[in-house]
MARMIMI-374056 format. One record per residue: x, y, z of N, C-alpha, C in turn; residue number from 1; chain; residue in three letters. Coordinates in steps of 0.2 Angstrom, whole numbers, plus 5000, padded with zeros to 4 digits. Each point is the difference from the previous one (the first is absolute). Example, Ala and Ser with C-alpha at 12.3 -4.5 7.8 and 13.67 -1.06 7.14 Angstrom:
BEGIN
  n.x  n.y  n.z ca.x ca.y ca.z  c.x  c.y  c.z num cadena residuo
 5066 4972 5039 4996 5006 5000 5004 5006 5000   1      A     ala
 4998 5005 4996 5004 5006 5001 4996 5005 5003   2      A     ser
END
This chain:
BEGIN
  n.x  n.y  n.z ca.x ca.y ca.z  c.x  c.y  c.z num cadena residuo
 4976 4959 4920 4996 5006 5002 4994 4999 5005   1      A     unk
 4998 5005 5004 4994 4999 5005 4994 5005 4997   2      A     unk
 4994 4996 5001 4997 5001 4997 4998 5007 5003   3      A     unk
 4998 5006 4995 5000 5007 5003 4992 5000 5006   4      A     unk
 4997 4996 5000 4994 4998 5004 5002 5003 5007   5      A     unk
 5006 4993 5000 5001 4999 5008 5007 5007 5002   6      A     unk
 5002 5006 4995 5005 5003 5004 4996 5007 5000   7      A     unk
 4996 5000 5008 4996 5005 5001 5002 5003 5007   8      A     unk
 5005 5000 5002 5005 5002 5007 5003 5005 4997   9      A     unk
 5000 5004 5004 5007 5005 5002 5005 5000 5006  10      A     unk
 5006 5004 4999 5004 5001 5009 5006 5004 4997  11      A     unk
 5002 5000 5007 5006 5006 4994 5006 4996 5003  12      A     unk
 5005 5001 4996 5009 4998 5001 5003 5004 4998  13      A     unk
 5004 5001 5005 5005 5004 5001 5010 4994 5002  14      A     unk
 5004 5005 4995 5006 4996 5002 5002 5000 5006  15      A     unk
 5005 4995 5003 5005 5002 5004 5005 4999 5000  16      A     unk
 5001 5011 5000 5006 5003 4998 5007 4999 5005  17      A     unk
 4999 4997 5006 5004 5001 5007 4998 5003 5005  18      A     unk
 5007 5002 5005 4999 5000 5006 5004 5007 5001  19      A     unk
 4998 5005 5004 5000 5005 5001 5004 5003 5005  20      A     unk
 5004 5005 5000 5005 5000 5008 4997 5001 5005  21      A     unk
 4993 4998 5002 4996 5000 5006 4997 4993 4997  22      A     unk
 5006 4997 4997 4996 4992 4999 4992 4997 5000  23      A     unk
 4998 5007 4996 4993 4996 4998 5002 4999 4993  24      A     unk
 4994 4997 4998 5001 4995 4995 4996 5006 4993  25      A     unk
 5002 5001 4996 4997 5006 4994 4997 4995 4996  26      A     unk
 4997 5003 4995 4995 4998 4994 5000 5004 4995  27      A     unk
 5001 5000 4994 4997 5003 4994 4995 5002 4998  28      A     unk
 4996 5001 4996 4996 5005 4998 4993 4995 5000  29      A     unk
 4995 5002 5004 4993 4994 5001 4998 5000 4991  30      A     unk
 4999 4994 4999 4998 4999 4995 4992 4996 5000  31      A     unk
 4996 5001 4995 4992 4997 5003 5000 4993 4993  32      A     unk
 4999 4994 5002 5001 4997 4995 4993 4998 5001  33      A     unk
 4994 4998 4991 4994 4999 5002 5001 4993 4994  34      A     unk
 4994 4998 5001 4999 4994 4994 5003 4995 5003  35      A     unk
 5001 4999 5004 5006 4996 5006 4994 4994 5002  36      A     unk
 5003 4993 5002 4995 4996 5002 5003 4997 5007  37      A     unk
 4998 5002 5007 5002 5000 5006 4995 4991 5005  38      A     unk
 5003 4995 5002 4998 4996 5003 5002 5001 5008  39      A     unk
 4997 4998 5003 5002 4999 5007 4998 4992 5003  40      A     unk
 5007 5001 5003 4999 4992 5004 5002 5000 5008  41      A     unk
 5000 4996 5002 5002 4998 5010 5007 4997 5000  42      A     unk
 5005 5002 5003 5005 4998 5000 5000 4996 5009  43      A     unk
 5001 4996 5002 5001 4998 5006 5007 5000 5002  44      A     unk
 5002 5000 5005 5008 5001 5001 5000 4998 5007  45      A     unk
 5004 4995 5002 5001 5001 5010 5008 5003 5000  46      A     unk
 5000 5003 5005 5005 5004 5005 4999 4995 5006  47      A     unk
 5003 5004 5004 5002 4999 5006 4993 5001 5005  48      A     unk
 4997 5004 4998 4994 5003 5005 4994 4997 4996  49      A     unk
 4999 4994 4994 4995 4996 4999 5000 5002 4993  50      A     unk
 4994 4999 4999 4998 4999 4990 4998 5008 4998  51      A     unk
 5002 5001 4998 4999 5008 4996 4998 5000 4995  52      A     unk
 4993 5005 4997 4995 4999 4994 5003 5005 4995  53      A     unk
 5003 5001 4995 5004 5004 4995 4995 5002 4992  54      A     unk
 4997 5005 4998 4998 5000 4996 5007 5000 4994  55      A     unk
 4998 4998 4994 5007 4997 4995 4994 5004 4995  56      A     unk
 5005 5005 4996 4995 5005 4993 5004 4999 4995  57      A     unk
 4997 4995 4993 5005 4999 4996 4997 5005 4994  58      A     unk
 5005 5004 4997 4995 5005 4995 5002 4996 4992  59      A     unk
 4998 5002 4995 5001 4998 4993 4996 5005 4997  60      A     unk
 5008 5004 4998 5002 5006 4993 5000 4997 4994  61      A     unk
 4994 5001 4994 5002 4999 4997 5001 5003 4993  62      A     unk
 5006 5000 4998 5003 5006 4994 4996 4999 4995  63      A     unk
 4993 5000 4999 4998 5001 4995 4993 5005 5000  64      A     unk
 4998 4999 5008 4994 5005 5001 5003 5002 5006  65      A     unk
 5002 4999 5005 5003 5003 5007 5004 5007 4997  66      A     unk
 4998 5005 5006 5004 5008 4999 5005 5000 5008  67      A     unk
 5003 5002 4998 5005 5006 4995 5003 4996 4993  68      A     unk
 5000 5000 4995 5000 4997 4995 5008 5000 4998  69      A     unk
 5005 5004 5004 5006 5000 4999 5003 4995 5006  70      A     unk
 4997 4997 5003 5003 4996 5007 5001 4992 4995  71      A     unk
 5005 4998 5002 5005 4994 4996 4997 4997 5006  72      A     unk
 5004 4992 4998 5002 4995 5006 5004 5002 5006  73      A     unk
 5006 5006 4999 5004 5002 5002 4997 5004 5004  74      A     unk
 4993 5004 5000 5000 5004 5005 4996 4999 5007  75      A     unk
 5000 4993 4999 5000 4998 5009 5003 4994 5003  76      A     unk
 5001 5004 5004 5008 4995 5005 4998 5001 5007  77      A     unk
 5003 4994 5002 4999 4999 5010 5001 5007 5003  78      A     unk
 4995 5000 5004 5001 5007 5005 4995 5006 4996  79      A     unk
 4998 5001 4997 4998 5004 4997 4994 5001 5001  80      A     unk
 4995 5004 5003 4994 5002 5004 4993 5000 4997  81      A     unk
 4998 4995 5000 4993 5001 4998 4992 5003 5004  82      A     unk
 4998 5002 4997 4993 5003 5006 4994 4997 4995  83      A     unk
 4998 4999 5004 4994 4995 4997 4993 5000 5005  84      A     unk
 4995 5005 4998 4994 5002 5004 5004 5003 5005  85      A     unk
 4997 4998 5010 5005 5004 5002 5007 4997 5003  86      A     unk
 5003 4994 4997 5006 4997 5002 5006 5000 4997  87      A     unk
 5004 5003 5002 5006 5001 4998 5004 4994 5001  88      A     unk
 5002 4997 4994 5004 4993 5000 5007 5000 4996  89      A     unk
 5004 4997 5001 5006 4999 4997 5000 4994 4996  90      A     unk
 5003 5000 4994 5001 4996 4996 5005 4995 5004  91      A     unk
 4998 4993 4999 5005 4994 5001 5002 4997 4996  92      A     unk
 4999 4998 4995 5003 4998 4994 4995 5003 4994  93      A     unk
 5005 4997 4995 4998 5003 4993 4999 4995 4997  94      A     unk
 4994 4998 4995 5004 4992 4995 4995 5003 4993  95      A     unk
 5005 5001 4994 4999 5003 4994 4994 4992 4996  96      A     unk
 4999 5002 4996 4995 4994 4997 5007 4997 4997  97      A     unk
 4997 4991 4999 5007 4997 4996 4997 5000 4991  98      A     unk
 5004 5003 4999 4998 5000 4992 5006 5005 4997  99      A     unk
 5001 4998 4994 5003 5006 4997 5000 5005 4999 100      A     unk
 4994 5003 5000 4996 5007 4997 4997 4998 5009 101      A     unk
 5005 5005 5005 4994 5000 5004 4994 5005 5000 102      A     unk
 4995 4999 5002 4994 5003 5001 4996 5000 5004 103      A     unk
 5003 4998 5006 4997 5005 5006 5006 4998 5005 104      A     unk
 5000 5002 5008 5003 4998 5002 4997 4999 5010 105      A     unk
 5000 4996 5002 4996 4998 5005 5005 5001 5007 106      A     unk
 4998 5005 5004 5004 5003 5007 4995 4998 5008 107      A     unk
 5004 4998 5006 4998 4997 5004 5000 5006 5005 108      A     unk
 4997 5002 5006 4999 5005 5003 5001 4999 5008 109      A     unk
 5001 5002 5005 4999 5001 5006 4999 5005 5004 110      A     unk
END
């Protein structure tokens, strides 16, 4: 468990539901999740056109004080739209806490 101290963040997530016959991309129903504990860090990356500066937002839900109180392990997956302040970012990976009784579950952002 994390201590309820440090999960003082909100953002909201929303699914994604597919792709539409005008091939945009849909989302499910925005959801506002609070009690959430949000880090950011500097991703550096080179391309072809030099070094590129990448903010990397890792969030930690955890199932004992984080809301929406019905959200599992299962309900966040690659692709799925987070807004945080004013940045909309896509989840990139997902990694549930390792224990048997899990209790929180820590999602990486872009």
């Amino acid at each position: 468990m994390i201590s309820s101290s440090l999960m003082t963040d909100t953002a909201k997530h929303s699914s994604f539901t597919g792709v539409d016959e005008y091939q945009e991309e849909t989302f499910g129903t925005e959801q506002t999740l609070s009690n959430i504990r949000v880090r950011t860090t500097e991703e550096l990356t080179n391309d072809s056109m030099g070094s590129v500066r990448k903010s990397l937002y890792t969030f930690y839900f955890d199932f004992d004080v984080s809301t929406p109180t019905k959200y599992t392990v299962d309900s966040f997956k690659e692709g799925d739209k987070i807004v945080y302040g004013t940045k909309e970012l896509r989840i990139r990976t997902v990694m549930p806490a390792k224990s048997t009784a899990v209790q929180f579950v820590k999602f990486t952002a872009v």
